[in-house]
C-alpha positions in Angstrom: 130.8 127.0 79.1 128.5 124.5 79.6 125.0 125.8 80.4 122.9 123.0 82.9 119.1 122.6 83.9 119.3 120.4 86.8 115.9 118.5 87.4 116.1 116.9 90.7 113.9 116.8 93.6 116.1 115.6 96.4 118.1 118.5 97.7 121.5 116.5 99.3 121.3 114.9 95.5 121.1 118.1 94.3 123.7 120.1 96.2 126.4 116.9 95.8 125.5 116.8 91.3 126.6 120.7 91.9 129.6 120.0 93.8 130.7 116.9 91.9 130.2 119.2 88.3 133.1 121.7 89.9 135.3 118.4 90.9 135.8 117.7 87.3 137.1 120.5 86.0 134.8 121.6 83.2 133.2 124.8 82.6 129.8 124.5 84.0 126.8 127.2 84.8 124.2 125.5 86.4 121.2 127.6 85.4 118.5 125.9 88.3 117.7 123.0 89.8 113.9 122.4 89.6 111.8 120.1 91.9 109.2 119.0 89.4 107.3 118.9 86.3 105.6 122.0 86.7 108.4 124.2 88.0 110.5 122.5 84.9 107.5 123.2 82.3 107.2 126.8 83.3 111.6 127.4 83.4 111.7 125.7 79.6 108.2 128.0 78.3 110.3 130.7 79.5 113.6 130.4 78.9 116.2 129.6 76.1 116.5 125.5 75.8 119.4 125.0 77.9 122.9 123.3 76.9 122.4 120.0 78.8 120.0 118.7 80.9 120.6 116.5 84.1 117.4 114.9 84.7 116.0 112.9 88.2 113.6 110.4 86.6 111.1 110.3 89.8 110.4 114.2 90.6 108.0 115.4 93.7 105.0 115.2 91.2 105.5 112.2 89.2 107.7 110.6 86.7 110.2 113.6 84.4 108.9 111.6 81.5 106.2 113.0 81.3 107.6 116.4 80.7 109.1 115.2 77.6 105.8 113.8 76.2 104.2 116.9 76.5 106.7 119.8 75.2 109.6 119.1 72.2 112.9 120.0 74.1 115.8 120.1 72.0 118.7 119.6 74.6 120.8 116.7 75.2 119.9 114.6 78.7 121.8 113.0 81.1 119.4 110.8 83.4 120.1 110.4 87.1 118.4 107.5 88.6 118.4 104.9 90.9 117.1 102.5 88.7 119.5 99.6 87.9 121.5 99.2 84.5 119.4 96.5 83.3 116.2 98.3 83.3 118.1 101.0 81.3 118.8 99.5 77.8 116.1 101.3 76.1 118.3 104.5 77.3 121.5 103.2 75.4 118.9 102.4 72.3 118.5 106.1 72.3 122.0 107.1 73.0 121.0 108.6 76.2 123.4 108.2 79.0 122.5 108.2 82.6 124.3 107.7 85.8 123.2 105.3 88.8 122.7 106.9 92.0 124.9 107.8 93.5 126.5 109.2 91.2 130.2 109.0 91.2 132.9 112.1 89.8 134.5 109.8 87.0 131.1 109.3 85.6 129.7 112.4 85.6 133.1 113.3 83.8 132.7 110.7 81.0 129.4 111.4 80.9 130.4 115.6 80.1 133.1 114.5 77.9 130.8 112.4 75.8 128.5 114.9 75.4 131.1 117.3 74.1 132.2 114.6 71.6 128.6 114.7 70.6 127.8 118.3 70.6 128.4 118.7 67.2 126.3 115.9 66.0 122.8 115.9 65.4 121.2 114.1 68.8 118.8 111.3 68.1 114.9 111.7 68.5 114.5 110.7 72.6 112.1 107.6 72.5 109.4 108.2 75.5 107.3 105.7 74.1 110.5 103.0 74.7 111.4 104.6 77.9 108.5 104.3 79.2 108.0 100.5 78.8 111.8 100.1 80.1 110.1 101.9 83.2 107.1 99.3 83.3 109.2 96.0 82.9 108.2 92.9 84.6 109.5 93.1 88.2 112.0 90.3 87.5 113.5 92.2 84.8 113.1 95.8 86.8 114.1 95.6 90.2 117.5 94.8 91.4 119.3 91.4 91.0 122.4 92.1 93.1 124.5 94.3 94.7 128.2 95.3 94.5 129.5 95.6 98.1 133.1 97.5 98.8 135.1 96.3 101.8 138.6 97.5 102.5 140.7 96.6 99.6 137.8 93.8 98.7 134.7 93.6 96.4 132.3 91.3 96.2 128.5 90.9 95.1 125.9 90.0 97.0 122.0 88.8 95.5 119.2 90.9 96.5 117.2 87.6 97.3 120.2 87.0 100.3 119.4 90.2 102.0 117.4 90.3 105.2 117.4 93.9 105.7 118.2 97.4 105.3 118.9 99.8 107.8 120.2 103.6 108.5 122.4 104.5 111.5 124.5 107.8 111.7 124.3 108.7 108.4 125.3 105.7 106.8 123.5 102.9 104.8 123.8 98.9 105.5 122.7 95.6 104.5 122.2 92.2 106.6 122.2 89.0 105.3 120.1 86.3 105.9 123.3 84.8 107.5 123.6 87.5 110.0 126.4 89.4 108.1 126.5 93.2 107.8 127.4 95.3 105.0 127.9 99.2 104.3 125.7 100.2 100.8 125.9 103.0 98.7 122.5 103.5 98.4 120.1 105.2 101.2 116.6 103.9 101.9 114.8 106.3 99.3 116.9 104.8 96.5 116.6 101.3 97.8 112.7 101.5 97.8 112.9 102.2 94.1 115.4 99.1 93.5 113.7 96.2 95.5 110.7 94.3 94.9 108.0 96.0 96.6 106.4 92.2 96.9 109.2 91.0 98.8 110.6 93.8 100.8 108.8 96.8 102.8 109.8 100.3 104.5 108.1 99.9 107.9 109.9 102.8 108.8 112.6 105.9 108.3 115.1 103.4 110.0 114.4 99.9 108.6 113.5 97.9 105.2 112.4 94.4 105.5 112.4 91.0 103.8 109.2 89.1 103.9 111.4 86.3 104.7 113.3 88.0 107.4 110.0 88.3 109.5 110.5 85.8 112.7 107.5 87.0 115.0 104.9 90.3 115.1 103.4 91.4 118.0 100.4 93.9 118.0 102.2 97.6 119.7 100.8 100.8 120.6 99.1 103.4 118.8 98.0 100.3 116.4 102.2 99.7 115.2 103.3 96.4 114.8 106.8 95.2 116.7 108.7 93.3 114.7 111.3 90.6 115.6 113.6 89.9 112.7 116.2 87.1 111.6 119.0 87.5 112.0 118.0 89.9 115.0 118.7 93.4 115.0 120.5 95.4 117.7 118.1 98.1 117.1 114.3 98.1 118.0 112.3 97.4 114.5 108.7 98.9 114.9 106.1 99.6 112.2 105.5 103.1 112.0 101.8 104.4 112.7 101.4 105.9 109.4 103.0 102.3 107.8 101.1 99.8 109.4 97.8 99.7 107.2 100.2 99.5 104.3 102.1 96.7 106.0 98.9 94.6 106.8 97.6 94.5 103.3 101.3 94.0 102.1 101.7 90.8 104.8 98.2 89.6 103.1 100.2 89.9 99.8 97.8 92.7 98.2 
């Protein structure tokens, strides 16, 4: 039996890393999932150090890094994140193995069965310090290049610097390209905030994320919003939110 402290702050996450541990056969006891640092700090002062941990790297009151600067926690870790692969070297440095969001049932299963094969071997000494600056990379080197689209029988890959926008409609995720083409994504607008260049795109509401360069005309709207008219144009009506639009004005003004 394999005894897991989940760290993760987004509950459909949450419920699906439960669901997916059952899928692959292995004996698992999830022991709690904890929303943050402090309700993670308080389980591992009071409790035995768990067999494995499956940690969220961005948790509702900052980064799970921290947690592991400030207490010495023995057990093995598993990162879940929606940061891209090449940010993540320093994790393979360490020997630390992670899964992209979202996370897929094969992976999580090589990712149990290599931490069986380890289990009797003394785990490296987990690098924060190297971490850390993987974390705070140069944008080029931090946000997402590309993306891997799935259609039918077909892949392909399409560059992040092609994409005009991303949207959300009935519970699904897509992409437009600057040439008016529309793909379905695996990631949902959350994740996608934590993979694009925040100088180049922008959530300007729970719908839509922009491109700078996808931005065809503005008009001033009620309640001080901004319309937006995009291209290619979109089929649905793309409106800075109330609560966005200070945010957007400075971001337009490139501060």
């Amino acid at each position: 039996m394999i005894r897991i402290l989940m760290l993760e702050d987004e509950e459909p996450a949450a419920k699906r890393l439960q669901k997916l541990l059952k899928e692959t056969g292995e004996e698992t006891e999830v022991l709690a999932v904890l929303d943050s640092i402090a309700a993670a700090r308080k389980w591992l002062q009071q409790n035995p150090p768990p067999d494995l941990m499956l940690v969220d790297i961005h948790l509702a009151d900052g980064n799970s890094l921290q947690l592991f600067k400030e207490m010495s926690i023995p057990s093995p870790l598993i990162f879940t994140t929606a940061y891209d692969e090449y940010a993540l070297q320093a994790f393979k440095l360490n020997s630390i193995d992670y899964l992209l969001k979202p996370v897929k049932k094969e992976e999580l299963y090589q990712a149990l069965d290599k931490f069986k094969r380890q289990k009797s071997k003394e785990q490296p000494a987990l690098n924060i310090t190297k971490l850390l600056e993987a974390m705070q990379q140069p944008a080029a080197d931090r946000y997402r290049d590309r993306f891997v689209i799935r259609y039918g029988e077909h892949i392909k890959t399409i560059e992040t610097k092609d994409a005009a926008y991303f949207y959300t409609e009935a519970r699904a995720n897509f992409m437009v390209t600057a040439d008016g083409k529309r793909f379905v994504i695996d990631f949902n607008l959350d994740q996608l905030e934590q993979m694009l260049n925040p100088k180049l795109f922008f959530r300007i509401n729970r719908q839509f994320i922009v491109a700078l360069q996808a931005i065809d005309e503005m008009t001033a709207w009620t309640k001080a919003r901004v319309l937006i008219k995009l291209k290619p144009p979109s089929k649905h009506e793309t409106i800075v939110s109330t609560e966005r639009s200070p945010e957007f004005k400075k971001w337009l003004a490139g501060e």
